[in-house]
C-alpha positions as CSV (number, residue, x, y, z in Angstrom):
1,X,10.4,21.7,31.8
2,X,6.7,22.0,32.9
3,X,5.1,18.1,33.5
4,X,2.7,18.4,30.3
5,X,6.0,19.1,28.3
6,X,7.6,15.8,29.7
7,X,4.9,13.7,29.2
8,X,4.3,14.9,25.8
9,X,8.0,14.2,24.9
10,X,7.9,10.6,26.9
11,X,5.1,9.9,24.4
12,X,6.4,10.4,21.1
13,X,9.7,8.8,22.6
14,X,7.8,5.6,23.8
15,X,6.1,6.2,19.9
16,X,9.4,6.4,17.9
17,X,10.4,3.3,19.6
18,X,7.2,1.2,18.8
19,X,7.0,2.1,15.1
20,X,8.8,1.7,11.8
21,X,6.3,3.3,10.4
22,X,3.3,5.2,12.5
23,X,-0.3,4.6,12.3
24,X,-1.9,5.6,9.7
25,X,-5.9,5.6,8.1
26,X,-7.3,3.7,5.0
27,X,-10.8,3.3,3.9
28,X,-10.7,-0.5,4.2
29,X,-12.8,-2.8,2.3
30,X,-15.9,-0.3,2.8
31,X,-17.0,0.9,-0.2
32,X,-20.4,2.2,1.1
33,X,-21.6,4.5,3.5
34,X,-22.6,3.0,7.1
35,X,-24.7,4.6,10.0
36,X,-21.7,2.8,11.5
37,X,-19.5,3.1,9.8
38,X,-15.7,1.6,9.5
39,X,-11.8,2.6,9.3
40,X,-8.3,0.4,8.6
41,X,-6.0,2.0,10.9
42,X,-2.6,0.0,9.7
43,X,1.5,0.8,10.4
44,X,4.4,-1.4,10.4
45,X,6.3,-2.7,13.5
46,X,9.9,-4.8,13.4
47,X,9.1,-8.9,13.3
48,X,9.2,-9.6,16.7
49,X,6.0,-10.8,19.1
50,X,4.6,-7.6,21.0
51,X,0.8,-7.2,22.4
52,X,-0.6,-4.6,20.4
53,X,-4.3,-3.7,20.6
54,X,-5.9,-0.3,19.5
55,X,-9.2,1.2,21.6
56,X,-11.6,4.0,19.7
57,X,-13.6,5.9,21.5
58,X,-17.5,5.9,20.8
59,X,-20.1,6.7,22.8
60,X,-17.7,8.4,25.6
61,X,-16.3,4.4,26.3
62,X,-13.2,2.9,24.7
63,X,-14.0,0.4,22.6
64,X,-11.1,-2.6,22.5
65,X,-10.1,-4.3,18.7
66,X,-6.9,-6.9,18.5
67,X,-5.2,-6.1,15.4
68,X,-4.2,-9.3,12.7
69,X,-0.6,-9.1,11.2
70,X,0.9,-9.9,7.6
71,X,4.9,-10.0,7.6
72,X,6.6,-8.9,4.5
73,X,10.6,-10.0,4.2
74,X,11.5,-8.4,0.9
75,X,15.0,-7.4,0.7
76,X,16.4,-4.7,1.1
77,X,14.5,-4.2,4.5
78,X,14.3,-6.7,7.0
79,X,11.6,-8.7,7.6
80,X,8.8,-6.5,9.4
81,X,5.2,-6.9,10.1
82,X,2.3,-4.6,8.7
83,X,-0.3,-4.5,11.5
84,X,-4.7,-4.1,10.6
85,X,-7.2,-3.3,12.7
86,X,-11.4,-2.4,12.0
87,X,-12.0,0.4,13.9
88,X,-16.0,-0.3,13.8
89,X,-19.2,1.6,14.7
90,X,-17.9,4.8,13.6
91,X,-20.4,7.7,13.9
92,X,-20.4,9.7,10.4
93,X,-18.7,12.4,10.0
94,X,-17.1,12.2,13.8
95,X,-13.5,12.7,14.8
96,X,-12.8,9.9,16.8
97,X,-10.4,9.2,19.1
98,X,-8.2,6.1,18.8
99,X,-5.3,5.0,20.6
100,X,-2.4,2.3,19.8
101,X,-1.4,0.1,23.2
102,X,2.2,-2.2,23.1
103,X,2.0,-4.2,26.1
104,X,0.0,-2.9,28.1
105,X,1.2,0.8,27.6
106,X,-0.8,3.3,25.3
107,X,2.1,4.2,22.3
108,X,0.3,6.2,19.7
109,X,-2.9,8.6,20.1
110,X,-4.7,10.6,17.1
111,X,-8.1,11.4,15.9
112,X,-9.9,9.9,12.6
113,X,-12.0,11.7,10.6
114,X,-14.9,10.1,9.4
115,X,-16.5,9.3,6.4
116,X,-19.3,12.5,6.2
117,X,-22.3,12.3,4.9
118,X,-22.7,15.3,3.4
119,X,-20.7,18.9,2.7
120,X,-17.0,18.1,2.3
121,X,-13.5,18.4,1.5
122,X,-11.1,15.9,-0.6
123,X,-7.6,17.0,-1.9
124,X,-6.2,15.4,-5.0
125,X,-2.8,15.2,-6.8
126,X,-0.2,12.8,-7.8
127,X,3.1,12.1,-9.2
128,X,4.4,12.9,-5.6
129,X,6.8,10.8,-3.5
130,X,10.0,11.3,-4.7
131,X,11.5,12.6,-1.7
132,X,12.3,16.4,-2.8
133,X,11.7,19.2,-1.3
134,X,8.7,20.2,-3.4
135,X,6.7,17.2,-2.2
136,X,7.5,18.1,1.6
137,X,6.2,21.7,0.8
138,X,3.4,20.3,-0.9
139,X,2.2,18.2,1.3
140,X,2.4,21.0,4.6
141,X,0.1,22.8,2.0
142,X,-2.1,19.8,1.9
143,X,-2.6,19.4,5.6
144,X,-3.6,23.5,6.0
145,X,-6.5,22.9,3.8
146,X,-7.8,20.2,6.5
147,X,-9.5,17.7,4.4
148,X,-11.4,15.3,5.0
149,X,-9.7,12.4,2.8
150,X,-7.0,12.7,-0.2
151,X,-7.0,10.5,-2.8
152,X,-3.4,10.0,-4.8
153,X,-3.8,10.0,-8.7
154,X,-0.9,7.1,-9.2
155,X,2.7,7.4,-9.3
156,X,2.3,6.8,-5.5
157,X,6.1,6.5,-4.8
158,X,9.0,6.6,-7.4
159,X,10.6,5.5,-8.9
160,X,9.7,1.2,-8.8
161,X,6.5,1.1,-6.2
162,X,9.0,-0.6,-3.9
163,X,8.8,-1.1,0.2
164,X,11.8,0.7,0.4
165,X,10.8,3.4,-1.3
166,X,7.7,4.0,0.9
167,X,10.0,3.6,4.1
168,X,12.3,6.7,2.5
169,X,9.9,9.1,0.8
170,X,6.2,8.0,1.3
171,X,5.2,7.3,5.2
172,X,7.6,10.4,7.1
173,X,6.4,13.1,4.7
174,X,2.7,12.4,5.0
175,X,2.7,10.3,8.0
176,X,4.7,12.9,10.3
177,X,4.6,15.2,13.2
178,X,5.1,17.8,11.2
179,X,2.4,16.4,9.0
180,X,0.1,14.6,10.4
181,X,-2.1,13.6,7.8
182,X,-2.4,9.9,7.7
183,X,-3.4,9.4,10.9
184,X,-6.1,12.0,10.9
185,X,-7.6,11.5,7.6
186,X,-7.6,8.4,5.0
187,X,-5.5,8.1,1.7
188,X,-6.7,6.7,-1.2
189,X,-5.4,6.1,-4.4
190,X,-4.6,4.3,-7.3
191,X,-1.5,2.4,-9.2
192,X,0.3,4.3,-11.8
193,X,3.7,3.2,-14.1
194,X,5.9,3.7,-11.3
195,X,3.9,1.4,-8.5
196,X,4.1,-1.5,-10.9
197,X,7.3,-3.7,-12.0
198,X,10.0,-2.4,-14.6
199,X,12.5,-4.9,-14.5
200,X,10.5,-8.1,-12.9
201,X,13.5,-9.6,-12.0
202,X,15.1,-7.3,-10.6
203,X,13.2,-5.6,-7.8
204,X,11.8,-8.2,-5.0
205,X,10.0,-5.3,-2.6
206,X,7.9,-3.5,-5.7
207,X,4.1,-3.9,-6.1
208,X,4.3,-2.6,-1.9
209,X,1.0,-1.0,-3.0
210,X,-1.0,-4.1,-2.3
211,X,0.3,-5.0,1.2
212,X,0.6,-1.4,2.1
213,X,-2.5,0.1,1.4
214,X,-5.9,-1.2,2.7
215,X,-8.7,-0.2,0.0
216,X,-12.2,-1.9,-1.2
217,X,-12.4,-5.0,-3.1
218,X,-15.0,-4.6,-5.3
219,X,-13.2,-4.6,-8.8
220,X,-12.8,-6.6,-11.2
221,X,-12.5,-10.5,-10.2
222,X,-9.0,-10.7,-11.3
223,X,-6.5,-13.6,-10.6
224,X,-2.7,-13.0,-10.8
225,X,-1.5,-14.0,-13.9
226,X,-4.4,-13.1,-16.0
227,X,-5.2,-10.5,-18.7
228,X,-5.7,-7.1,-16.9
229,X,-3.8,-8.2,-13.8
230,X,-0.5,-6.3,-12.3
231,X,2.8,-8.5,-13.2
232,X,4.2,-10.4,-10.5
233,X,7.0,-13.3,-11.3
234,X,6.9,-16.1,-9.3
235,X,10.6,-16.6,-7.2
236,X,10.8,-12.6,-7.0
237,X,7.7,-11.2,-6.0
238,X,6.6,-13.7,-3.6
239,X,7.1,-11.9,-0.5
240,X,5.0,-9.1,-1.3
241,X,1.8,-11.2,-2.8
242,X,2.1,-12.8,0.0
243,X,1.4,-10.0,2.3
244,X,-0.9,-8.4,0.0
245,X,-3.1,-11.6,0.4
246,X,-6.5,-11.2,-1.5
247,X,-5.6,-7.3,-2.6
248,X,-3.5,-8.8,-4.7
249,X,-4.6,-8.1,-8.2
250,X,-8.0,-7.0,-7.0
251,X,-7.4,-3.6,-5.3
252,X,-5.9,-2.1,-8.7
253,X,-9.4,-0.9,-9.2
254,X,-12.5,-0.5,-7.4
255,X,-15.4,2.0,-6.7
256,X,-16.1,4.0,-3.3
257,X,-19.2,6.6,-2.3
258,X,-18.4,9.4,0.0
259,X,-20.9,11.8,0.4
260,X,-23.3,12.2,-2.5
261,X,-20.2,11.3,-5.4
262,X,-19.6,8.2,-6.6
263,X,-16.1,7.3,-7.0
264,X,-14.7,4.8,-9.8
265,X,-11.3,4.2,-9.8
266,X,-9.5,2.5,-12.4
267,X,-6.4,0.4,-12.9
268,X,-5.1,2.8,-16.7
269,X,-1.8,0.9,-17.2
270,X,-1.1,-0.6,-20.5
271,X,-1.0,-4.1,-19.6
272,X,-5.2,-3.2,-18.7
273,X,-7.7,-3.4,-21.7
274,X,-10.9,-2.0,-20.8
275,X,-12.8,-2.6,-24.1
276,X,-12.0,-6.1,-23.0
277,X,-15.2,-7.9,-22.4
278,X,-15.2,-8.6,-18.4
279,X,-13.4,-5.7,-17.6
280,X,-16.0,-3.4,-19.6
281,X,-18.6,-4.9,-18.4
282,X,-17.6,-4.5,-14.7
283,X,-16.6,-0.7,-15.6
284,X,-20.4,-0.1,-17.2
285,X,-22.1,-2.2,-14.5
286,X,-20.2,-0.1,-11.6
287,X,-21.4,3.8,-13.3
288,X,-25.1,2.2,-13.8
289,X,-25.1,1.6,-9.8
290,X,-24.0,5.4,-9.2
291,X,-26.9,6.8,-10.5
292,X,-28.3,7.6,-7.2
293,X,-25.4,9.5,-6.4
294,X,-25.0,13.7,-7.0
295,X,-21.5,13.1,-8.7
296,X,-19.7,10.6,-10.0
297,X,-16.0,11.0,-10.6
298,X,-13.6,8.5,-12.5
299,X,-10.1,8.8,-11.2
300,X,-6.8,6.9,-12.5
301,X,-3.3,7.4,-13.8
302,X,-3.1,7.9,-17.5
303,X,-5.1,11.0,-18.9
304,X,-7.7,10.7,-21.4
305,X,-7.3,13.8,-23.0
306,X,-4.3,16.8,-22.3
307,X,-2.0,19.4,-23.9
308,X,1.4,18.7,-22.7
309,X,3.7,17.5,-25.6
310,X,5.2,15.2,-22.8
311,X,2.8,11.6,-22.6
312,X,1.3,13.4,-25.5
313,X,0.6,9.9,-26.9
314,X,-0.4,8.1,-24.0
315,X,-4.5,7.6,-24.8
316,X,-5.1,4.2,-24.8
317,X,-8.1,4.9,-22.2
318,X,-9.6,7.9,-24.8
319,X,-12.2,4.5,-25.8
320,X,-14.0,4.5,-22.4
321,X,-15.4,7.7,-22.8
322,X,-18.6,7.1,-24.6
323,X,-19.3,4.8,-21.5
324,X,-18.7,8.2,-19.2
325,X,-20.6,10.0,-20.9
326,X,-23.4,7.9,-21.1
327,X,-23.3,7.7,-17.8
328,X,-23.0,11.1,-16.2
329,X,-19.4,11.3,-15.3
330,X,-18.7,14.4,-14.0
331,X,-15.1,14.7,-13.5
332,X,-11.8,12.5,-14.9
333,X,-8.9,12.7,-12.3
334,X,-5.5,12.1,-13.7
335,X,-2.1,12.0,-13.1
336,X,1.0,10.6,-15.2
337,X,1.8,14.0,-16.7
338,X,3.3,16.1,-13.7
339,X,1.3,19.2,-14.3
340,X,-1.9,21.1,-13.7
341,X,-4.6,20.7,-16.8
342,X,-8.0,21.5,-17.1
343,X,-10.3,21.0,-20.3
344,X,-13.9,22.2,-21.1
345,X,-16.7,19.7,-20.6
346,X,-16.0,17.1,-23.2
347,X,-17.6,14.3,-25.3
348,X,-15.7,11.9,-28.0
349,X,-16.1,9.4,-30.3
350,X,-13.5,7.4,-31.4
351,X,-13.1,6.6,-34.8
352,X,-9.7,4.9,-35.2
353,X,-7.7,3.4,-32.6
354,X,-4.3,2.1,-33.1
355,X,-1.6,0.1,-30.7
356,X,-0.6,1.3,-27.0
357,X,1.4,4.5,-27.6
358,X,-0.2,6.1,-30.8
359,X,-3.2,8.8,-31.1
360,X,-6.5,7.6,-30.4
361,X,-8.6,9.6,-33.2
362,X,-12.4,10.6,-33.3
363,X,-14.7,13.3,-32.7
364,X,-15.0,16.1,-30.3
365,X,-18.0,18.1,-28.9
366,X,-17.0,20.8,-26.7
367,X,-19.0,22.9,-24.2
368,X,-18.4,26.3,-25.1
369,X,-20.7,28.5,-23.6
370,X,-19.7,26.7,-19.7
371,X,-17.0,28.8,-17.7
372,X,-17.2,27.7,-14.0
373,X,-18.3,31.2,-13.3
374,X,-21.3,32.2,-14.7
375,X,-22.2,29.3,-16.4
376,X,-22.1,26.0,-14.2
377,X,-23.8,23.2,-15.2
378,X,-21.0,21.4,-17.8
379,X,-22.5,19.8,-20.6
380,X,-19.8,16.9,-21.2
381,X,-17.2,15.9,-18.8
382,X,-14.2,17.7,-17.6
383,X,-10.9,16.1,-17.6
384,X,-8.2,17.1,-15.0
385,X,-4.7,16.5,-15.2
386,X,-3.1,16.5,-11.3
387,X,0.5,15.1,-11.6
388,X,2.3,18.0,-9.9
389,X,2.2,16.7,-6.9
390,X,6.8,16.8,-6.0
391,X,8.5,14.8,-9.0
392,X,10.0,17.1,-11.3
393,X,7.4,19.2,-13.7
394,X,6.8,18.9,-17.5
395,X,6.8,21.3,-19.9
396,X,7.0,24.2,-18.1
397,X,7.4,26.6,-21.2
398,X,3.7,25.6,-22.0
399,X,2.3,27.5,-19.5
400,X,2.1,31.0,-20.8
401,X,2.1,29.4,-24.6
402,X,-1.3,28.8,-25.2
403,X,-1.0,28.2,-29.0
404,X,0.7,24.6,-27.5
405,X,-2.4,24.1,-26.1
406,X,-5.0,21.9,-27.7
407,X,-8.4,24.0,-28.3
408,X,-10.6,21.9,-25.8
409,X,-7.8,22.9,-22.9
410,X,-8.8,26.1,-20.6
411,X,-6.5,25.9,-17.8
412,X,-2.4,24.9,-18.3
413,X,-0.1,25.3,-15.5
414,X,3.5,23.4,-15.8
415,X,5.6,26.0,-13.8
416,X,4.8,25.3,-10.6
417,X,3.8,22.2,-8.4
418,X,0.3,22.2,-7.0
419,X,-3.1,20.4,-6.0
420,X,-6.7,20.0,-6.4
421,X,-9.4,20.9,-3.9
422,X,-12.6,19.1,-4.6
423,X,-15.5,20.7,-2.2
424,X,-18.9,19.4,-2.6
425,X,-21.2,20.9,-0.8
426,X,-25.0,18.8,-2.1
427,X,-25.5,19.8,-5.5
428,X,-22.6,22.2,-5.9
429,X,-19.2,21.2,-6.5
430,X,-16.0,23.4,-6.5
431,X,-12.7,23.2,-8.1
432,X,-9.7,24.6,-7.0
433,X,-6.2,24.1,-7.7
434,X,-3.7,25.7,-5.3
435,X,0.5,25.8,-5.2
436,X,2.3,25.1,-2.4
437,X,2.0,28.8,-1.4
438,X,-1.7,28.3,-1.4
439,X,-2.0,30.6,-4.3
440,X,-5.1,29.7,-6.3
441,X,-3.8,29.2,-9.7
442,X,-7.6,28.1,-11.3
443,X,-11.0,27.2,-9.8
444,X,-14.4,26.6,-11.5
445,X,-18.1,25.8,-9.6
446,X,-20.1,23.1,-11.2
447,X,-23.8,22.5,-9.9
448,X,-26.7,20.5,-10.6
């Protein structure tokens, strides 16, 4: 073998015996822009003492940062830490080199993309890590569109949100040589049905979300145990709120710029009322702020408004929308049903709502003259179902069965897994949702 080759293989050996789980990218508790700006670089070592430190390189000079642990024993997996370290003074928009060093000896080198101020790429989908082969194709699809951040639409990992379920299907299909997203770009996301507790007595390692991902903190105020906050029973879930530390309720939701859009991403599961007082009033306060931005997308689990007769009565969050709509929300990203949806530009009124799990009526005014072609500046917003990201697909006979459809509903596709595009580009903003092929199945241009 020629001496590149060696090394090269001496590396990812020296790597695959640092790491239970590799290095990987998060936005951190940076909701805003910086002209320095910031990255969590995180991964997860056995619980034994090690000198770790990671070095970025700015300014042609390698810039030291000792990296804080959190130790998470929930069974089934032993006891293992979760590293964190800042990498700091970022230039925007920069691909910056960062390296992990064990003692002494450098064990994990990548590149971070950035936060850019301007044109850019962010790929969207959910409903993913269930360990089939769809999800593995899907997400080799994802990484040859290159973008520039992906943000997950709940249903993170099935089927409980567990540790051990990350370990199996999450961190190697995303997180891999074969893949390396990750480490090159961050993930963000939100928690759907499946990341929260079932049974809360039965499953110790769920709720991983919130010591596993590293997001901003800027949501609602909420304390375990009250109204709006994820479950967690005391004597079972311990280990994990523990190692979530202050992420734990908090990080359910929370708002993020990037670029010219404004992102507001919300906690949709039914044990969250947001016609609840402090919760609305966070919500309202958060979409007044954006309006310096170009866009301003909502993203969550639970749809607002689609035509699959699975979920079909899944609205409960159909009440915020006068709030969107009053202030300028552009786009609604959703998972929970595991298709591809796209309606016409929206606005609704409801006039009757009813308990969790039944129809949310009211009134509809639909843009019918806007077709993403010809005619692109939506008047209402456009909702967008994303939940085929690998777990098995709904309703597949809807797809070429429009009469299923409901009338506000221009794009169904429920025979094939797939993904969104989002490329903003100042006041333009395209659409396109591609299968694992990267076959464009729909795409529309919005500007301003």
């Amino acid at each position: 073998m020629r001496l590149p080759v060696l090394l090269l293989l001496a590396s990812l050996l020296r790597a695959q015996g640092a790491f239970l789980v590799q290095p990987y990218l998060q936005l951190g508790d940076a909701p805003k822009a910086a002209a320095a700006d910031r990255l969590d670089l995180l991964w997860q070592t056995e619980d034994r003492d090690a000198a770790w430190r990671v070095e970025v390189k700015v300014g042609g000079r390698w810039k030291p940062q000792v990296p804080a642990f959190r130790r998470l024993g929930a069974p089934p997996l032993p006891a293992h830490r979760i590293y964190q370290a800042t990498l700091r003074d970022l230039p925007p928009g920069a691909r910056v080199p960062y390296r992990v060093k064990r003692d002494g000896a450098v064990v994990f080198e990548a590149q971070a993309q950035v936060r850019k101020p301007g044109a850019h790429r962010v790929v969207v989908f959910g409903d993913a890590a269930d360990g089939s082969r769809e999800q593995g194709a899907l997400a080799q699809a994802v990484a040859a569109q290159n973008p520039d951040a992906v943000f997950l639409t709940g249903d993170l990992v099935y089927g409980r949100g567990r540790a051990s379920e990350y370990r199996a299907h999450f961190f190697p299909v995303y997180n891999s040589e074969a893949v390396p997203l990750m480490r090159r770009v961050p993930f963000l996301g939100v928690p759907g049905n499946h990341d929260v507790p079932w049974d809360l007595q039965r499953w110790p390692d769920t709720l991983a979300y919130f010591a596993y991902w590293s997001l901003p903190l800027n949501g609602p105020g909420l304390k375990a145990g009250e109204p709006g906050a994820a479950p967690a029973v005391r004597g079972v879930h311990d280990a994990v709120v523990a190692a979530a530390g202050p992420a734990f309720p908090r990080m359910a939701s929370y708002s993020f710029d990037y670029g010219k859009v404004h992102w507001t991403v919300l906690d949709s599961n039914a044990y969250v009322d947001w016609m609840a007082p402090g919760m609305k009033a966070w919500l309202e306060e958060d979409l007044k702020a954006a309006q310096h931005a170009t866009w301003r997308i909502v993203a969550l689990h639970h749809p607002l408004f689609q035509s699959s007769r699975s979920h079909m009565d899944d609205q409960w969050m159909r009440p915020i929308s006068p709030l969107l709509e009053k202030y300028g929300v552009d786009l609604v990203l959703a998972g929970h049903v595991h298709n591809y949806q796209r309606t016409a530009p929206l606005r609704f009124m409801p006039t009757k709502l009813g308990p969790r799990g039944k129809p949310v009526e009211g009134t509809f005014i639909v843009d019918e003259a806007f077709d993403g072609t010809t005619i692109t500046r939506a008047k209402g917003v456009i909702h967008i179902v994303t939940g085929a990201g690998g777990a098995e697909l709904y309703d597949r006979w809807q797809t070429d069965v429009r009469t299923s459809w409901q009338p506000w509903t221009r794009a169904f596709v429920s025979d094939r897994h797939s993904f969104t595009v989002l490329g903003v580009d100042g006041r333009r903003l395209k659409l396109r949702q591609l299968d694992a092929e990267g076959r464009e199945l729909d795409a529309v241009t919005l500007t301003k």
